[in-house]
C-alpha positions in Angstrom: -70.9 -8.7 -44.7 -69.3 -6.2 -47.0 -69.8 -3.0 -44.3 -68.2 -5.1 -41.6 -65.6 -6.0 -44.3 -64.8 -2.5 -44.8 -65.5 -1.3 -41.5 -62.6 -3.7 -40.1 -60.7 -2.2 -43.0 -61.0 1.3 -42.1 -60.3 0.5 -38.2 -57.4 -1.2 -39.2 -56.4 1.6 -41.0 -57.6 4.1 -38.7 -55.4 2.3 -35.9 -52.4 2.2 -38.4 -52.1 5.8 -38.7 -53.1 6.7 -35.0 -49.7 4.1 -34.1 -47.7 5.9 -36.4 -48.8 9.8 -35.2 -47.7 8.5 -31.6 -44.5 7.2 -32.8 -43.5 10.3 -34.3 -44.7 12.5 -31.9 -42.5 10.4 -29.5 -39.7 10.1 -31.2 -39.9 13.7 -31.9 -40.3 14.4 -27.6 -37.1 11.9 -27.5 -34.6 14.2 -29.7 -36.4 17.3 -28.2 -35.2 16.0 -24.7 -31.9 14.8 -25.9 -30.9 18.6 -27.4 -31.8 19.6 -24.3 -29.3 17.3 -22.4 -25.7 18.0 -22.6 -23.5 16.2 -24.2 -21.1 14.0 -22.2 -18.0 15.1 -24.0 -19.1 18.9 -24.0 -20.2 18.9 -20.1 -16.3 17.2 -19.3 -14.9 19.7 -21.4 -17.1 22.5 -19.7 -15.9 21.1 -16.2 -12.5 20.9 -17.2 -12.1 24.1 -18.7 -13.9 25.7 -15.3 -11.1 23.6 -13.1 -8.0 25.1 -15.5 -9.5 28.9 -14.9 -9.5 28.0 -11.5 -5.4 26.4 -11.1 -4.4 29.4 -13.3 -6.4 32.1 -10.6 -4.9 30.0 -8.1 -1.5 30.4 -9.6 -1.8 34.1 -10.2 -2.5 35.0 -6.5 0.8 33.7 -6.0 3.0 36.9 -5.4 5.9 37.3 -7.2 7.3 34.2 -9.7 5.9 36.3 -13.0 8.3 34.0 -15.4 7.5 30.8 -14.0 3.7 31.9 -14.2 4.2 32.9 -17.9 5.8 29.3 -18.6 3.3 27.4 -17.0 0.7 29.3 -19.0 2.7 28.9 -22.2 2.5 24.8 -21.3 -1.5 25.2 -21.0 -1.7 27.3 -24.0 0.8 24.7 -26.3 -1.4 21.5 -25.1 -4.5 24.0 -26.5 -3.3 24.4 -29.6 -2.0 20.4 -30.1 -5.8 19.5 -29.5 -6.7 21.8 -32.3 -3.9 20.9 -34.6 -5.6 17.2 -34.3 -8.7 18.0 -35.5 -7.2 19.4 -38.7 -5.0 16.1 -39.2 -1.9 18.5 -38.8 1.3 16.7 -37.2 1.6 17.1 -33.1 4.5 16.3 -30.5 4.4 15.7 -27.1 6.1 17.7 -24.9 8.7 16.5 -22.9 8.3 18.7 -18.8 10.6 17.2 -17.2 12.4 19.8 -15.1 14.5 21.3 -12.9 13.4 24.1 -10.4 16.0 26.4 -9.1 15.7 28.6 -5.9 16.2 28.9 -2.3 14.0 27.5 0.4 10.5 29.4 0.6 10.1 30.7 -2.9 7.1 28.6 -4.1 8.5 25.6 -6.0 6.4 23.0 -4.2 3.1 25.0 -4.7 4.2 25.4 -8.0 4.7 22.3 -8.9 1.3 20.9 -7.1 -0.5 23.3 -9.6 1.5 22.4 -12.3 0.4 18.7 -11.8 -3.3 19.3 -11.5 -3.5 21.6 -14.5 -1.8 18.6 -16.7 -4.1 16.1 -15.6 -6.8 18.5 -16.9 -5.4 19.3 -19.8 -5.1 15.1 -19.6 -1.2 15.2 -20.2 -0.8 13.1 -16.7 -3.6 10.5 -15.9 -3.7 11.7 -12.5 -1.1 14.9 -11.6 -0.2 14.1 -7.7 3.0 14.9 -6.4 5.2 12.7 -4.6 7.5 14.9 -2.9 10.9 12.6 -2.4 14.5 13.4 -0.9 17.6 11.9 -1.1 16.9 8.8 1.9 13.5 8.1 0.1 15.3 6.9 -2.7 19.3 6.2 -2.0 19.9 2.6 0.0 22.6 1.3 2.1 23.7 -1.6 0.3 23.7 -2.9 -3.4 20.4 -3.3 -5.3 18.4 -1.4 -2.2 19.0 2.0 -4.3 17.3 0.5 -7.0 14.7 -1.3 -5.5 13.4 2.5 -3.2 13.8 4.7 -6.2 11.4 2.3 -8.0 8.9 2.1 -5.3 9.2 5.7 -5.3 8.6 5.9 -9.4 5.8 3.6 -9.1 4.0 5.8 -6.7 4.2 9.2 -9.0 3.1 6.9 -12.3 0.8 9.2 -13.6 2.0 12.2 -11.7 4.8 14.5 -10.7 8.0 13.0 -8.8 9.2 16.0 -6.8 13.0 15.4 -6.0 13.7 17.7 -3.4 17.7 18.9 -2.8 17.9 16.9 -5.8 22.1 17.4 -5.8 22.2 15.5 -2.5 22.6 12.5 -5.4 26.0 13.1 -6.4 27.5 14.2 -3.2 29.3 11.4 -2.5 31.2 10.7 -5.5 31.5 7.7 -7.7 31.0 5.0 -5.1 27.8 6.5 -3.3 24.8 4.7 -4.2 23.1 7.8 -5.2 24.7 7.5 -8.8 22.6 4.3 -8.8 19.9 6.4 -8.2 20.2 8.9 -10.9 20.8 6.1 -13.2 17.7 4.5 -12.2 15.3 7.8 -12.3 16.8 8.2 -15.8 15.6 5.2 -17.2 12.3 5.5 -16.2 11.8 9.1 -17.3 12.6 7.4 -20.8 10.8 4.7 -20.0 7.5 6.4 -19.1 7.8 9.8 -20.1 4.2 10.3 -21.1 3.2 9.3 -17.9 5.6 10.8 -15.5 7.2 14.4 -15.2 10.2 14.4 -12.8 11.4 17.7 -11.3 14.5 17.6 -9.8 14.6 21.2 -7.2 17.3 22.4 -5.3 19.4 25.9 -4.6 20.6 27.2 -8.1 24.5 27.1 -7.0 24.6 23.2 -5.7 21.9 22.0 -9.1 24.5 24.0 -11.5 27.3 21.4 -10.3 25.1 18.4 -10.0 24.1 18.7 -13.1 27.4 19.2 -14.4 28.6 15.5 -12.7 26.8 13.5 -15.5 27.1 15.4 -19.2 23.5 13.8 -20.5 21.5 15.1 -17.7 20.9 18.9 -18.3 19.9 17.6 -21.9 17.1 14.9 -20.3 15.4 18.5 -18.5 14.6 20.6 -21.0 12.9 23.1 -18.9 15.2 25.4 -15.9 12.7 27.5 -13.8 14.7 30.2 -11.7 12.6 30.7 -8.1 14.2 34.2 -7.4 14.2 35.6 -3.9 11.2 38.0 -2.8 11.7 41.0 -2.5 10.4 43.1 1.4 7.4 44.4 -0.4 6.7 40.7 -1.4 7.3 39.1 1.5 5.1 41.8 3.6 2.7 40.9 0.8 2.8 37.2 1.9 2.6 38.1 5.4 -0.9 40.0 5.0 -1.9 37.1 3.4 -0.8 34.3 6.0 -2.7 36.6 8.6 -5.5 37.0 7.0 -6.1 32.9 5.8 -5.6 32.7 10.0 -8.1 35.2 10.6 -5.9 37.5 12.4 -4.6 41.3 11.8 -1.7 43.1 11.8 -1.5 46.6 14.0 0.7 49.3 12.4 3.5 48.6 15.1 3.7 45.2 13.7 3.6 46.2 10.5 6.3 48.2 11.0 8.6 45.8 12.7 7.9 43.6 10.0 9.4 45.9 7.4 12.3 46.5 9.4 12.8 43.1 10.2 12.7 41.5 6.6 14.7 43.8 5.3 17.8 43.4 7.6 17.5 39.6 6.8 17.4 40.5 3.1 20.6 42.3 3.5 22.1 39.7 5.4 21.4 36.7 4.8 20.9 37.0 1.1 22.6 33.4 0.5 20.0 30.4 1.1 17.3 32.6 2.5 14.4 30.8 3.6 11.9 33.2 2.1 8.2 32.4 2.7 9.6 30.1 5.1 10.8 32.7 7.1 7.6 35.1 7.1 5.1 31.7 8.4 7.9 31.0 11.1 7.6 34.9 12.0 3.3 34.8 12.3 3.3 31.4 13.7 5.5 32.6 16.6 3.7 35.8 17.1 0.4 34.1 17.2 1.9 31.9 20.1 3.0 35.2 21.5 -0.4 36.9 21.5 -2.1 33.9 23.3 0.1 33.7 25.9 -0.7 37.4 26.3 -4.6 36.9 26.3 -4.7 33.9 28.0 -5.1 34.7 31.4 -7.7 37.2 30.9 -11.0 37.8 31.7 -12.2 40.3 29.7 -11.7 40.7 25.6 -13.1 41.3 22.4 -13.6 40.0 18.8 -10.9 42.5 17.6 -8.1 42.0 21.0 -8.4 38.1 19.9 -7.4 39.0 16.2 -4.6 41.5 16.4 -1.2 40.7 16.4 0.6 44.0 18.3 5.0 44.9 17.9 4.8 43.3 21.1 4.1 39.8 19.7 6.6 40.3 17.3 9.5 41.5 19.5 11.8 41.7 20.7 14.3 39.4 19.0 15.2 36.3 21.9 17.3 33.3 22.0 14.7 31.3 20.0 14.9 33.9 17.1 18.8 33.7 17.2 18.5 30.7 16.5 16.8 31.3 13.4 18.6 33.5 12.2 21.6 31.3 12.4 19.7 28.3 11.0 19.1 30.6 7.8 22.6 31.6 7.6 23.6 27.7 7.7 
């Protein structure tokens, strides 16, 4: 009676010991796997780090704009160091971006802007960083309380996210009475309203914004950032040309090349006042891709390399159609 007394005993004991060896061993297996696994907070920062590397690349094959590509860097780099000021319990402010972008047609302030918004929401200073790209009929009415009720639609739309006020000084062009004061009123509000989750960026030639900013006294204040868009320059713009051709999968012969030089640099002597830039160079390609099918289509016979060049032919010479253009720029 006493053996199986202390048999039982010792099983028990036995089974005790075995229970708690498994235990260990698998709670030892269950912190092995979970150092192996990546933290949820470290793998979003991981990812969102990757994504900023990639808007800032994105933003520094942009030709040209090298002071508006330092700013936008400097906005990365001060939302950086706010993060780390926080871990140290050291006092932070949030930036206020809302801004105005000054240039002529062409010179990158949409693309800008797009990047702009992306890079904030993954720096998480915007929710979400769409742009809502807006003119002056999206958000002036025809009758009293209409103004109000688009530009709010509008606002509603870019919560979290860039509004994009395109020829912004169309607002105050028609004096006191126009409904577009309504407007400005309105969009003022609600960047005090919301300003840590909307940036509004009022765009527009530099000449026209100087004077519509100078029709209400608060409003430069309420923008604390002015980014100049200058023109490009020939060697730019034939920059910009290579790559428009080459995203299309086509290429330039040395005839066209040298049209193009010639070309752009007559229109930057004379039609230096709101010229359409980039704008100008797409409208160019576009045409002389037209050009070169019309000139392959009806034959029989060509190769890989015939169906990608663009020739001096397709380019020239200068017709009615690119009068025209040249007098829209001028206008």
């Amino acid at each position: 009676m006493k053996q199986t007394t202390r048999f039982s005993l010792t099983y028990s004991l036995e089974n005790k010991k075995l229970k708690q060896s498994r235990e260990v061993r698998k709670e030892t297996v269950t912190k092995t796997i979970q150092a192996m696994e990546p933290n949820k907070e470290t793998l979003y920062a991981t990812e969102s780090g990757k994504n900023i590397q990639q808007l800032v690349s994105e933003l520094d094959q942009l030709v040209g704009l090298n002071k508006v590509k330092e700013l936008v860097k400097e906005i990365h780099a001060y939302v950086e160091i706010c993060r780390r000021r926080e871990q140290f319990r050291l006092k932070t402010e949030s930036l206020v971006l809302h801004m105005i972008f000054k240039g002529n047609p062409g010179t990158g302030k949409t693309t800008v802007a797009r990047i702009l918004g992306k890079m904030l929401a993954e720096l998480k200073v915007l929710p979400k960083g769409h742009l809502i790209e807006v003119e002056r009929a999206d958000i002036v009415g025809e009758y009293i309380g209409h103004t109000a009720q688009k530009c709010r639609e509008q606002i509603k739309k870019a919560m979290g996210g860039i509004l994009f006020i395109d020829e912004a000084y169309s607002l105050a062009r028609g004096g006191e009475k126009d409904f577009g004061k309504e407007a400005i009123d309105t969009l003022v509000k609600a960047m005090e309203d919301h300003k840590n989750n909307l940036i509004v960026i009022l765009a527009g030639y530099e000449r026209e914004m100087e004077k519509f900013l100078r029709t209400n006294p608060g409003l430069r204040s309420r923008f604390p950032i002015h980014l100049q868009f200058p023109d490009y320059s020939c060697e730019e713009l034939l920059e910009i040309a290579h790559k428009m051709v080459a995203e299309r999968q086509y290429q330039l012969s040395i005839g066209a090349k040298e049209f193009l030089s010639e070309y752009l640099r007559e229109q930057l002597k004379t039609s230096k006042t709101n010229f359409s830039n980039a704008r100008l160079v797409r409208n160019l390609i576009e045409k002389a891709i037209r050009r070169q099918a019309l000139r392959l289509v009806n034959r029989h016979l060509y190769s890989r390399e015939e169906l990608m060049l663009l020739t001096r032919e397709d380019f020239s010479p200068l017709d009615q159609e690119d009068s025209e253009l040249k007098l829209w720029q001028h206008n």
